[in-house]
VOGU-3710 file (C-alpha; in Angstrom, 3 decimals, decimal comma):
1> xxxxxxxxxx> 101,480/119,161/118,679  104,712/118,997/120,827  107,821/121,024/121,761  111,214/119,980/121,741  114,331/122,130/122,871  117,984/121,238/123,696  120,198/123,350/126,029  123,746/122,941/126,053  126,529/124,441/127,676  130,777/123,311/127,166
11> xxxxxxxxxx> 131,927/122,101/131,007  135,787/122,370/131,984  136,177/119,204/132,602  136,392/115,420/130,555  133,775/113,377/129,976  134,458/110,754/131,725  134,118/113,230/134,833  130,862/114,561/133,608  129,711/111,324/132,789  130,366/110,131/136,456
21> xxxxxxxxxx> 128,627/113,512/137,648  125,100/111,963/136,279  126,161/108,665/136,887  127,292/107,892/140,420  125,203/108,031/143,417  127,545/110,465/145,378  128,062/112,898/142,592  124,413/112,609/141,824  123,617/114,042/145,410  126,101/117,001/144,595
31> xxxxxxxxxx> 124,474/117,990/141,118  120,798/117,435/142,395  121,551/119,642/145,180  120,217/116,479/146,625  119,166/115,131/150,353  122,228/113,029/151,567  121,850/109,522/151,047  119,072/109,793/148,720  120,663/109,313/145,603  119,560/105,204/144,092
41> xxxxxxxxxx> 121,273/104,521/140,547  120,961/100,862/138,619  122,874/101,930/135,637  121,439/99,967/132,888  119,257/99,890/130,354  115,426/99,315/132,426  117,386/100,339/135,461  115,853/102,323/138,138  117,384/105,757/139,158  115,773/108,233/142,174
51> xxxxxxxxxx> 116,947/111,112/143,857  115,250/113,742/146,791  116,327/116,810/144,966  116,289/120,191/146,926  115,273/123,011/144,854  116,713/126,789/145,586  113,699/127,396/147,656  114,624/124,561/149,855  111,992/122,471/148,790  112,475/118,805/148,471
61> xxxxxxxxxx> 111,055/117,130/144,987  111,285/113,698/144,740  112,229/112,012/141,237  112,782/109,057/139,828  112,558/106,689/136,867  114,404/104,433/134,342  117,020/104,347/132,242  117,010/103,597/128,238  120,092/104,013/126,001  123,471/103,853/127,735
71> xxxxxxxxxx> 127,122/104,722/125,813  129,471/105,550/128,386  130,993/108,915/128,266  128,490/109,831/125,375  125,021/109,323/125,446  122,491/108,650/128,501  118,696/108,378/128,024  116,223/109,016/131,002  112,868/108,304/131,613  111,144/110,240/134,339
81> xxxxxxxxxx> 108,129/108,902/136,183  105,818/112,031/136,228  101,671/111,969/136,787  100,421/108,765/137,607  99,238/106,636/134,432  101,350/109,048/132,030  104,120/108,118/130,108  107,812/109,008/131,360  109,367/112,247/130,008  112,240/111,286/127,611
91> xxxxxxxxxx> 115,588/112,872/128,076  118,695/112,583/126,459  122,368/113,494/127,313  124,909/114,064/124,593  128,346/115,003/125,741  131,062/115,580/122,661  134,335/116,148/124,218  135,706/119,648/122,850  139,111/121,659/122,983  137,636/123,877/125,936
101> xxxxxxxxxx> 136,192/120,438/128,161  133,299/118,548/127,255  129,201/119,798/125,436  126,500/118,453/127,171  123,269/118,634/125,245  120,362/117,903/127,109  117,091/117,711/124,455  113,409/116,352/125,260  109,939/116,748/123,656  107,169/117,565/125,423
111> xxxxxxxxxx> 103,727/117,268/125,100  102,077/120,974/126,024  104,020/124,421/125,880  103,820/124,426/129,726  105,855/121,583/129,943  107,932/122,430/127,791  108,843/126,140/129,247  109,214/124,281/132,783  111,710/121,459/131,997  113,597/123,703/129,615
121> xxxxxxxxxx> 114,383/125,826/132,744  115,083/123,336/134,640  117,540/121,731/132,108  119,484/124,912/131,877  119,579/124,902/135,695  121,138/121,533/135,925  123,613/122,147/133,449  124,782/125,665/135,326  124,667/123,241/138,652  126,722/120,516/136,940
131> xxxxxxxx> 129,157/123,101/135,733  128,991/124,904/139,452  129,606/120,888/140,887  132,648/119,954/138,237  134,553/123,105/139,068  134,329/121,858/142,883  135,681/118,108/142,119  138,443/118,788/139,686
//
């Protein structure tokens, strides 16, 4: 059995700026809430992407893995490295550009409910931080 879920939210802002958000190393460190300098993006397909992210507690939680399918100002896929000898998490990023700014959809299937209920909460905290980091770059 798995769980999937997607969690979106409209951002004030284009896509091409929310695109660059999850894209580029310096606005990566601003939506991770990330250690300075940490931030490491190949952007391309098999690419490697890592980040030191600093959760509200002020704990540091290193990440990292590849990337899969890349549109530009639409769709990014993610793979992220977690236990050791178990396959990456999939995630995807749809943005649709709307009247109001741009929807990001974040969606991923997960293997146990667990999971699932942690990396659903942490996908609607990213999108509330990338929302929280647009309105401080526009």
């Amino acid at each position: 059995m798995s769980y999937s879920y997607e969690v979106s939210r409209v951002i004030d802002a284009p896509a091409e700026t929310v695109w660059a958000v999850w894209t580029e190393e310096k606005h990566n460190e601003g939506l991770f809430h990330a250690v300075p300098g940490s931030a490491k993006i190949d952007l391309r397909p098999g690419g490697a992407w890592s980040i030191i992210m600093r959760v509200p507690d002020g704990t540091e939680a290193p990440m990292g893995g590849t990337y899969g399918e890349i549109v530009p100002n639409e769709r990014l896929v993610t793979f992220m490295d977690t236990a050791p000898g178990a396959e990456p998490a999939q995630t995807t990023m749809d943005l649709v550009e709307t009247d109001g700014g741009t929807k990001i959809t974040l969606s991923q299937t997960c293997a146990t409910k667990e999971e699932y209920d942690m990396t659903k909460e942490g996908s609607t905290m990213l999108l509330e931080w990338c929302a929280d980091y647009v309105a401080t770059i526009k």
